[in-house]
N, CA, C and O atoms as a MOPAC input file, in Angstrom:
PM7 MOZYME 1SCF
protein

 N     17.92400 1    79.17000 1    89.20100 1
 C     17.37600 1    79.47500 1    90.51100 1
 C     16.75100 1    80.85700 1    90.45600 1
 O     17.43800 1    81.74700 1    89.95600 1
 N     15.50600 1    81.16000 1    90.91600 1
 C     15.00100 1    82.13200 1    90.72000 1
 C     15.82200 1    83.06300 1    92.34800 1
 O     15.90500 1    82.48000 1    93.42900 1
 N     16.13800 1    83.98200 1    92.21100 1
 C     16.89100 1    84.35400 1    93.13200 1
 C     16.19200 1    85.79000 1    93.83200 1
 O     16.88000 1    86.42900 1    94.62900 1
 N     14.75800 1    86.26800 1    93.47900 1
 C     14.08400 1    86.86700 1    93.87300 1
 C     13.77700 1    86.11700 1    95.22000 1
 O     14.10500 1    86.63300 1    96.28800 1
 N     13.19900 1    85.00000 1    95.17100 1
 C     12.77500 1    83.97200 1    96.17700 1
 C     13.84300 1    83.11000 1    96.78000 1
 O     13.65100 1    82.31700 1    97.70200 1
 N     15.05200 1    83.34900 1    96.14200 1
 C     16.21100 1    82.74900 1    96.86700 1
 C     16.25700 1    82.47200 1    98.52600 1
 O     15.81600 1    83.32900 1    99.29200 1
 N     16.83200 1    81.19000 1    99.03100 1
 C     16.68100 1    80.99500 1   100.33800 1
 C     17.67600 1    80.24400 1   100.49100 1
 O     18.02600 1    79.40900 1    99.65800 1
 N     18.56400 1    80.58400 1   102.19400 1
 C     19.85700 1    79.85900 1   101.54200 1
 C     19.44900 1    78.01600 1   101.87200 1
 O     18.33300 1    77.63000 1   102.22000 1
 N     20.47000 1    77.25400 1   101.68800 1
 C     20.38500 1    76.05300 1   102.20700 1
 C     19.84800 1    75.12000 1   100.97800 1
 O     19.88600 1    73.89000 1   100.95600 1
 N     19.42300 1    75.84400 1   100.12400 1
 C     18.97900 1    74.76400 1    98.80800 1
 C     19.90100 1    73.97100 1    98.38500 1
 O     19.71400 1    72.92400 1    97.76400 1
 N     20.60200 1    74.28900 1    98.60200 1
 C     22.31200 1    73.27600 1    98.05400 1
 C     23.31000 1    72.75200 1    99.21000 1
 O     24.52100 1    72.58600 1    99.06600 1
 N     22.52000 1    72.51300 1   100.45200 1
 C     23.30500 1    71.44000 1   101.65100 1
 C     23.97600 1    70.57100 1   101.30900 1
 O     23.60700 1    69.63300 1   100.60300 1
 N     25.30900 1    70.78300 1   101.85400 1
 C     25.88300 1    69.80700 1   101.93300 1
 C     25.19500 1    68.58700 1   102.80900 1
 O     24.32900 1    68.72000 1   103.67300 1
 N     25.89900 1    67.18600 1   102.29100 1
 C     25.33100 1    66.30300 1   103.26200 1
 C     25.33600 1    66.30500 1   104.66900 1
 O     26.17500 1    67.00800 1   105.23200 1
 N     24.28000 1    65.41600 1   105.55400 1
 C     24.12200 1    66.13600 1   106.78700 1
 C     25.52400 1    65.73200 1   107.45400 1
 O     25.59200 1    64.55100 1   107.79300 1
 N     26.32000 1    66.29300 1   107.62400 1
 C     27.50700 1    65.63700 1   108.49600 1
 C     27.81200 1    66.89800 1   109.50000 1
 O     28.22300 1    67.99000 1   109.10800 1
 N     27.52700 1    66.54200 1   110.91400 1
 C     27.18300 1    67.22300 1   112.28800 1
 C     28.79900 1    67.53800 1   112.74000 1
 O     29.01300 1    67.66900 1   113.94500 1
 N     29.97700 1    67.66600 1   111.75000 1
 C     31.23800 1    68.33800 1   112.13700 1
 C     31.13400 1    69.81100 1   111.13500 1
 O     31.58600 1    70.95400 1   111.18800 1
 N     30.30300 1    69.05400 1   110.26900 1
 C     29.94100 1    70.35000 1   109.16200 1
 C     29.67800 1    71.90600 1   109.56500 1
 O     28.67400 1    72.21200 1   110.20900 1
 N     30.30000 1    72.53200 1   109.29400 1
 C     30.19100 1    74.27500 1   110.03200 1
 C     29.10700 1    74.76900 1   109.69700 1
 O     28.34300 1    75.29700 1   110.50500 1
 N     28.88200 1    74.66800 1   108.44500 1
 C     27.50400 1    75.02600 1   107.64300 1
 C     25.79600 1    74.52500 1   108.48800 1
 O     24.72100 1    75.11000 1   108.35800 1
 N     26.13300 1    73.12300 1   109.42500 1
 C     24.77600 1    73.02500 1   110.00800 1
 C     24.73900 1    73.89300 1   111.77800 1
 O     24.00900 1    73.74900 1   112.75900 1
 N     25.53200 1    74.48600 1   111.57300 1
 C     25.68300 1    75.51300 1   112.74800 1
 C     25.25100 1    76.91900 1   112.16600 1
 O     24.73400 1    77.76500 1   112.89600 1
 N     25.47800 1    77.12600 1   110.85500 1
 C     25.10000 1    78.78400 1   110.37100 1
 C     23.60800 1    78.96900 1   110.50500 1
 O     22.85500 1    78.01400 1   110.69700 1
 N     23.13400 1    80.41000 1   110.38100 1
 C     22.10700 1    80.56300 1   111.05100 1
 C     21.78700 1    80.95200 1   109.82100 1
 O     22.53700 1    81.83300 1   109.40200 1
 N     20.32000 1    80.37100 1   108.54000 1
 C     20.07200 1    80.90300 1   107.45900 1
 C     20.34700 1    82.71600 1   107.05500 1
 O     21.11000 1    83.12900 1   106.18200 1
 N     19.41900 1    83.62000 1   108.04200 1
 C     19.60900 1    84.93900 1   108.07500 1
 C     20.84200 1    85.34900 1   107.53000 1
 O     21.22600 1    86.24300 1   106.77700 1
 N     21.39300 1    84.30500 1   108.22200 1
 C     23.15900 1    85.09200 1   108.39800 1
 C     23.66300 1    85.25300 1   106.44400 1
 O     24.37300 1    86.12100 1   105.93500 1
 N     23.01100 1    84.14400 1   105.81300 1
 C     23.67700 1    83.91400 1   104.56800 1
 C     23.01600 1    85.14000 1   103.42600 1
 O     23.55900 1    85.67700 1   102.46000 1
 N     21.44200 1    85.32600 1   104.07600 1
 C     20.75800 1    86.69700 1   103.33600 1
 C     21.52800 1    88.02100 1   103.70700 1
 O     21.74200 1    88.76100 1   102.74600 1
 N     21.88300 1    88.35500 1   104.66700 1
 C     22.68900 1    89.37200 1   105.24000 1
 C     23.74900 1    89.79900 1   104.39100 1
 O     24.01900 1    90.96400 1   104.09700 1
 N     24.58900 1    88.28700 1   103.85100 1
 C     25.57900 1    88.66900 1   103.68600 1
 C     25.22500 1    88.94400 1   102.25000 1
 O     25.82200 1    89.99100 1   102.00000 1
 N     24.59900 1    88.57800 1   101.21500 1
 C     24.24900 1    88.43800 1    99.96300 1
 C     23.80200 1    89.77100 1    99.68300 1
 O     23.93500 1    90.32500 1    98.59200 1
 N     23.12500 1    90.40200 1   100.97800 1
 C     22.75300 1    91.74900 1   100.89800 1
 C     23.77200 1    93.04000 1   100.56800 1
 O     23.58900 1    94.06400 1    99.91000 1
 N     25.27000 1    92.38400 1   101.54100 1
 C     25.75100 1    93.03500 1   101.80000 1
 C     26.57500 1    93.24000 1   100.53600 1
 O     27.18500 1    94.25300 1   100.19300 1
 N     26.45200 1    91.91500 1    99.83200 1
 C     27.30700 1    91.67900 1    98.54700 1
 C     26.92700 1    92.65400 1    97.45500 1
 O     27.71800 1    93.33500 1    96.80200 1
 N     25.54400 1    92.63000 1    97.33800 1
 C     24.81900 1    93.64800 1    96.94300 1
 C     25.18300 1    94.75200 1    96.90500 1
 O     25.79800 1    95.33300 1    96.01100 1
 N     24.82400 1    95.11400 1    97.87800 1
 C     25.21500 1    96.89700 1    98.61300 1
 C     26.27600 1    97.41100 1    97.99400 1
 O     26.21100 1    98.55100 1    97.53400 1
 N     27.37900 1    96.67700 1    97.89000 1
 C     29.02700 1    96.57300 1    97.50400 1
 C     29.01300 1    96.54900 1    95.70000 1
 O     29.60500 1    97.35300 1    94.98000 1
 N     28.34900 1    95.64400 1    95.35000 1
 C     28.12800 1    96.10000 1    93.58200 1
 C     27.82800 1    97.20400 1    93.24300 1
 O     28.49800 1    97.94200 1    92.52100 1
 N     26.24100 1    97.55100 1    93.98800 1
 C     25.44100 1    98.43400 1    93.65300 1
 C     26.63600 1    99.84200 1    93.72500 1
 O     26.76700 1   100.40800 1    92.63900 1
 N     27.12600 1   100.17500 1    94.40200 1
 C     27.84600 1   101.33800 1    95.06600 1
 C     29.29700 1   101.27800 1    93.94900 1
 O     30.09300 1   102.21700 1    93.96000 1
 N     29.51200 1   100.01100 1    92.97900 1
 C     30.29300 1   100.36200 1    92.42600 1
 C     30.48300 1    99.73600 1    90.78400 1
 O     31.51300 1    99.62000 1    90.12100 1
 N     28.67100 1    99.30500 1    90.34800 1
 C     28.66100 1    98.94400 1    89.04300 1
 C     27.16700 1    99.55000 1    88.84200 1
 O     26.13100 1    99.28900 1    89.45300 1
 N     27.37600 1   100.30200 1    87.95100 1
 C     26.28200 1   101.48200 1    87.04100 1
 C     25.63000 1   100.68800 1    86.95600 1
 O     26.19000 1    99.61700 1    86.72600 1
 N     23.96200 1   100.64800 1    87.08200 1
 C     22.73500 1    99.38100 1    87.05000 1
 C     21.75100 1   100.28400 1    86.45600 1
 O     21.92000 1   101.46000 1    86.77900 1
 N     20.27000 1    99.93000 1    85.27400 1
 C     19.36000 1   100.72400 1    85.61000 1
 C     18.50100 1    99.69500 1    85.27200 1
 O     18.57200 1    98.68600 1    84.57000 1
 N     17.50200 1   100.33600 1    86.10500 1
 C     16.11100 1    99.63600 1    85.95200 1
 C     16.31500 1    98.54200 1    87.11700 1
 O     17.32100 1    98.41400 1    87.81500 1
 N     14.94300 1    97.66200 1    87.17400 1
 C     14.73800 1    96.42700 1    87.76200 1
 C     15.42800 1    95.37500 1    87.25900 1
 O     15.65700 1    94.39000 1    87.96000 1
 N     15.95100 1    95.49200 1    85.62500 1
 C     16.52600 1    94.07100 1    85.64800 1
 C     18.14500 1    94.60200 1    85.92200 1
 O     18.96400 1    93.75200 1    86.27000 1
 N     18.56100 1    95.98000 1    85.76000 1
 C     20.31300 1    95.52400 1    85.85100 1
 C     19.85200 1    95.53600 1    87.69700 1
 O     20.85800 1    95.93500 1    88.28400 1
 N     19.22500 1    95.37400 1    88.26400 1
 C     19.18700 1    95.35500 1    89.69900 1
 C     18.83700 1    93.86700 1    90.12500 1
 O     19.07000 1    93.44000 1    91.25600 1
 N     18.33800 1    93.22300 1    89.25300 1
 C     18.22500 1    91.76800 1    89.57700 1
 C     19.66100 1    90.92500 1    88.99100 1
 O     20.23000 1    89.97100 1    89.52100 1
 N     19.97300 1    91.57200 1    87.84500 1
 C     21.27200 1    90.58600 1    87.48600 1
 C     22.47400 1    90.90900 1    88.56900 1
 O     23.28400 1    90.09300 1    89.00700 1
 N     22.37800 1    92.29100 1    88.87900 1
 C     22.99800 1    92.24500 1    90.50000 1
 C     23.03900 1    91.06400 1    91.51000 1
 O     23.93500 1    90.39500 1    92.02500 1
 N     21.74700 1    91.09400 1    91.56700 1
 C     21.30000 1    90.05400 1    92.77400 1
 C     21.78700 1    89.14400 1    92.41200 1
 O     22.82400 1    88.93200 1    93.04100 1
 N     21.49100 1    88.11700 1    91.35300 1
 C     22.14500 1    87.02900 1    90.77900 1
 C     23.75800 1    86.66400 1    91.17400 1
 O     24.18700 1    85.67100 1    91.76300 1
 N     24.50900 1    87.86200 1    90.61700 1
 C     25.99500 1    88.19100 1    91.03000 1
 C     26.18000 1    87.27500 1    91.98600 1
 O     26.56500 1    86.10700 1    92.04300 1
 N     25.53400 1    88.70600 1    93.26200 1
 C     25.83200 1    88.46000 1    94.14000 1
 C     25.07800 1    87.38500 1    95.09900 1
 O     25.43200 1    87.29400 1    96.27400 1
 N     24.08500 1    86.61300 1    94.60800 1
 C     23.86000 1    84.60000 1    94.86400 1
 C     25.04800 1    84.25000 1    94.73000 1
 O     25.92100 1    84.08800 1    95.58200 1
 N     25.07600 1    84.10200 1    93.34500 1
 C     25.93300 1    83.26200 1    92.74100 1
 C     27.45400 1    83.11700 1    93.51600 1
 O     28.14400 1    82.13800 1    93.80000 1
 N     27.64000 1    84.72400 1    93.73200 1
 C     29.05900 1    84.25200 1    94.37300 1
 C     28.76500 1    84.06800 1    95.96200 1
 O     29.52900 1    83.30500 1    96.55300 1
 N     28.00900 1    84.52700 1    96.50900 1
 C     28.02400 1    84.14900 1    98.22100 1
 C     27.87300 1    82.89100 1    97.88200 1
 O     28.99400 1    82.44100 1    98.12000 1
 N     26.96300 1    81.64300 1    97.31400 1
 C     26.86100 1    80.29700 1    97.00400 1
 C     28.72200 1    79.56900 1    96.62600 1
 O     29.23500 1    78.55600 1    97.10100 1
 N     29.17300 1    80.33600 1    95.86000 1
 C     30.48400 1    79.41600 1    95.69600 1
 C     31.51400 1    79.65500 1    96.56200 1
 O     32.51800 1    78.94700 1    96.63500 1
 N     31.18400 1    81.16300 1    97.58400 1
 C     31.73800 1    81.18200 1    98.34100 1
 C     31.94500 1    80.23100 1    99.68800 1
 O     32.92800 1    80.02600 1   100.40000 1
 N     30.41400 1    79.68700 1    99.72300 1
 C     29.83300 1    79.02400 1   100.78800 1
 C     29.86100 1    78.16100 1   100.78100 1
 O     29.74200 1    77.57200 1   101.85600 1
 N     30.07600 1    77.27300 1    99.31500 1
 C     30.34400 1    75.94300 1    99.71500 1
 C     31.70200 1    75.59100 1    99.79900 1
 O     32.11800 1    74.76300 1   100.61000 1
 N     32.59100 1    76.34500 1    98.78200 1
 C     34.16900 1    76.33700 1    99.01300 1
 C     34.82500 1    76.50300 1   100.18700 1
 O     36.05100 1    76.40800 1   100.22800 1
 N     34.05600 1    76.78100 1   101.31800 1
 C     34.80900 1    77.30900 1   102.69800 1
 C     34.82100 1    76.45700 1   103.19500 1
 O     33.91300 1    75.63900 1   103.04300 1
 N     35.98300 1    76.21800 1   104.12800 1
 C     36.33500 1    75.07400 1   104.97100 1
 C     35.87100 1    75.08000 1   106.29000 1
 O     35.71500 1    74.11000 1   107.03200 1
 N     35.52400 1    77.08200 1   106.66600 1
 C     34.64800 1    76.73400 1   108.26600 1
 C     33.95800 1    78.21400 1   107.64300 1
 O     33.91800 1    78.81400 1   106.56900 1
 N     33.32600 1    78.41900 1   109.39400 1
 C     33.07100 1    79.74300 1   109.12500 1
 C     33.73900 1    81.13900 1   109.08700 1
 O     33.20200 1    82.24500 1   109.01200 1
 N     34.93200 1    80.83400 1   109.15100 1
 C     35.94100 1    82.23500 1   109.37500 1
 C     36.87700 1    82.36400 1   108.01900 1
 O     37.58400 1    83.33400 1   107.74300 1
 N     36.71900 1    81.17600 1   107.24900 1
 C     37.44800 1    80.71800 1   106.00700 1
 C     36.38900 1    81.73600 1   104.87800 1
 O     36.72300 1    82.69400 1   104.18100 1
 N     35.05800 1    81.09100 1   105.04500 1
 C     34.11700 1    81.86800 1   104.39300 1
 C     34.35000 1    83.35600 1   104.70700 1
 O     35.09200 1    84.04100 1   104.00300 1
 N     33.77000 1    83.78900 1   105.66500 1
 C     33.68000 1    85.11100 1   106.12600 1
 C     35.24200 1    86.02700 1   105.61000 1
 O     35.14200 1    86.96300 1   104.81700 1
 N     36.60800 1    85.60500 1   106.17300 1
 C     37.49500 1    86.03400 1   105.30700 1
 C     37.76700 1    85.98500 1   103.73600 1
 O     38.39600 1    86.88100 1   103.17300 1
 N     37.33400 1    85.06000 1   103.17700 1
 C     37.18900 1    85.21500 1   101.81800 1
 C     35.97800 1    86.18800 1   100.88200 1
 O     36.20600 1    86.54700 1    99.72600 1
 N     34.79200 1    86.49000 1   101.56500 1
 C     34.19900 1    87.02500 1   101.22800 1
 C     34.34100 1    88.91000 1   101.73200 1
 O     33.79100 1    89.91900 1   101.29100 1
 N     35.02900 1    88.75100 1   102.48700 1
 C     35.65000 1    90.12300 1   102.96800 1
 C     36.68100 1    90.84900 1   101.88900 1
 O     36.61700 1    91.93600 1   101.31600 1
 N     37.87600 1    89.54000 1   101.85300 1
 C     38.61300 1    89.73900 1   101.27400 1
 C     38.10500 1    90.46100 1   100.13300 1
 O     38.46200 1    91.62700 1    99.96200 1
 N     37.04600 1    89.70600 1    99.06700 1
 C     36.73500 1    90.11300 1    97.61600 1
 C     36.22000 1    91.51200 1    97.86400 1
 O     36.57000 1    92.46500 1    97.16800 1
 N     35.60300 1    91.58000 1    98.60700 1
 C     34.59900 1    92.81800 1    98.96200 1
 C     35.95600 1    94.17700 1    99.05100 1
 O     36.14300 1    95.04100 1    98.19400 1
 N     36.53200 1    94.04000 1   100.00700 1
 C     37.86500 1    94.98700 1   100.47900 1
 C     38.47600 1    95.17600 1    98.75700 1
 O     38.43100 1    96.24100 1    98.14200 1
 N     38.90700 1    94.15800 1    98.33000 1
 C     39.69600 1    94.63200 1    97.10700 1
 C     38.78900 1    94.99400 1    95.76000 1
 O     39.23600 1    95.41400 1    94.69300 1
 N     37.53000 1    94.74700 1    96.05700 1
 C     36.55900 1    95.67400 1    95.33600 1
 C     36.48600 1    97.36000 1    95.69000 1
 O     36.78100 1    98.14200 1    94.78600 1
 N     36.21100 1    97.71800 1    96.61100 1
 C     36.61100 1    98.66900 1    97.37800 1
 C     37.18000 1    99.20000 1    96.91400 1
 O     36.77500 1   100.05800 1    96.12900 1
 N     39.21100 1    98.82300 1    97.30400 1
 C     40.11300 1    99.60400 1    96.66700 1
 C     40.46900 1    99.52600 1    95.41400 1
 O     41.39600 1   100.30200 1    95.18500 1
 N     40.12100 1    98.90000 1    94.46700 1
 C     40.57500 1    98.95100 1    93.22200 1
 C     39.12700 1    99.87800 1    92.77000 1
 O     39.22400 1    99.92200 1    91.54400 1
 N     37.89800 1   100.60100 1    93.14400 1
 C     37.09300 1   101.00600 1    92.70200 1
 C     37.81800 1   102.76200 1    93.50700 1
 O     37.58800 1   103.86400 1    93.00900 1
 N     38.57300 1   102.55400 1    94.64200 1
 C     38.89200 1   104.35300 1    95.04800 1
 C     40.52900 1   104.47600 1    94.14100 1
 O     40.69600 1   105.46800 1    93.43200 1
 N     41.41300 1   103.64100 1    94.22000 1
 C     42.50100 1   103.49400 1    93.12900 1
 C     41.76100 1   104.23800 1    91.64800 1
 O     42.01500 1   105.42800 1    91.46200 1
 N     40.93700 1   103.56700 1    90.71800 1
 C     40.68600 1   104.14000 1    89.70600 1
 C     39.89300 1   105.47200 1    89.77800 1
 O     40.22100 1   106.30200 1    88.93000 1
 N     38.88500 1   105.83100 1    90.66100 1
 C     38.83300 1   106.64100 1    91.15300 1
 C     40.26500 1   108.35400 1    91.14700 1
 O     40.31400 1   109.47200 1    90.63400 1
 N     41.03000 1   107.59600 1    91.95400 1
 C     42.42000 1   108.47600 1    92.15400 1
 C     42.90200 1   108.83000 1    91.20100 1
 O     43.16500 1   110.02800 1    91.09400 1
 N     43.26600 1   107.72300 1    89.91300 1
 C     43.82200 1   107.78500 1    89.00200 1
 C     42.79500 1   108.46200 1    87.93600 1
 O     43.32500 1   108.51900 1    86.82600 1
 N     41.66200 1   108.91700 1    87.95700 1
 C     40.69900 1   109.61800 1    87.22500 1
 C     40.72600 1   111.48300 1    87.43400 1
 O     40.37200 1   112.34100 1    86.62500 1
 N     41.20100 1   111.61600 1    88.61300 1
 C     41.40800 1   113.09500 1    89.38500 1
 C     42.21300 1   113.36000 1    88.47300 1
 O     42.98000 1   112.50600 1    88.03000 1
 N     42.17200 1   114.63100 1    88.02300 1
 C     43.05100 1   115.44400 1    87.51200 1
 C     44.42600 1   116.05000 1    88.41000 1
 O     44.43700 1   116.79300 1    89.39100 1
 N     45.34300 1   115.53800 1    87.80000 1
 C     46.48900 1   116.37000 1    88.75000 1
 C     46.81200 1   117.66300 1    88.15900 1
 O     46.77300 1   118.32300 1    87.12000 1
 N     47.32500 1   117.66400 1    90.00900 1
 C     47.66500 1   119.14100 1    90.34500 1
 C     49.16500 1   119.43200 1    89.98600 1
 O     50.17400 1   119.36800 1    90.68800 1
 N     49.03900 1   119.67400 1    89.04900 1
 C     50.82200 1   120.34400 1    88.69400 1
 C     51.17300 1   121.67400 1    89.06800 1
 O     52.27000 1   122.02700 1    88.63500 1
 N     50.52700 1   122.54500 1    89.77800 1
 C     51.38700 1   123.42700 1    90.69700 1
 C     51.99800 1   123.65200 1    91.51700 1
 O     51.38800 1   123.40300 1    92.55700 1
 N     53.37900 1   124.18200 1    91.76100 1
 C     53.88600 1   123.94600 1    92.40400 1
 C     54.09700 1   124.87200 1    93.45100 1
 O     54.82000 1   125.80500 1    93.09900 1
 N     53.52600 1   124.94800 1    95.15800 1
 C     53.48600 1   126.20100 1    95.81100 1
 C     54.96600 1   126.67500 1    96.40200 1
 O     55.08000 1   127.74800 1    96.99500 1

């Protein structure tokens, strides 16, 4: 999938009108892919245009398995939070553990 031109909905589930997914609003799925983005970028060293596209990819790839694995929309949305949050803290954790301690004692 070329994911420059990525658009969501290429991979619908069948049309079934209990389906949560034919209630989401496309935007909503670029937003979040963005946001997935944002969240790499801020915590995996990239250079150039292509480590910035294999980014992008990433983060398709996983909003897509996120999106079809979800059972509604709050299933999705918490699971994709979730990953995001413990990206987060395991990126200020190593962080912490990189500081030099202070062994003086006042």
């Amino acid at each position: 999938m070329d994911t420059n031109n990525w658009r969501p909905g290429q991979a619908e589930p069948a049309m079934d009108t209990a389906d949560w997914r034919t209630q989401w609003p496309l935007d909503y799925r670029l937003r979040i892919v963005n946001k997935i983005l944002d969240t790499l970028m801020r915590h995996l060293p990239v250079s150039g245009q292509e480590g910035w596209n294999e980014l992008r990819k990433i983060a398709v790839r996983f909003e897509e398995k996120i999106y079809t694995g979800a059972t509604s929309q709050s299933d999705y949305l918490r699971k994709i939070s979730l990953k995001m949050l413990t990206m987060e803290t395991k990126a200020q954790t190593a962080m912490a553990n990189n500081l030099p301690s202070n062994s003086a004692v006042f």
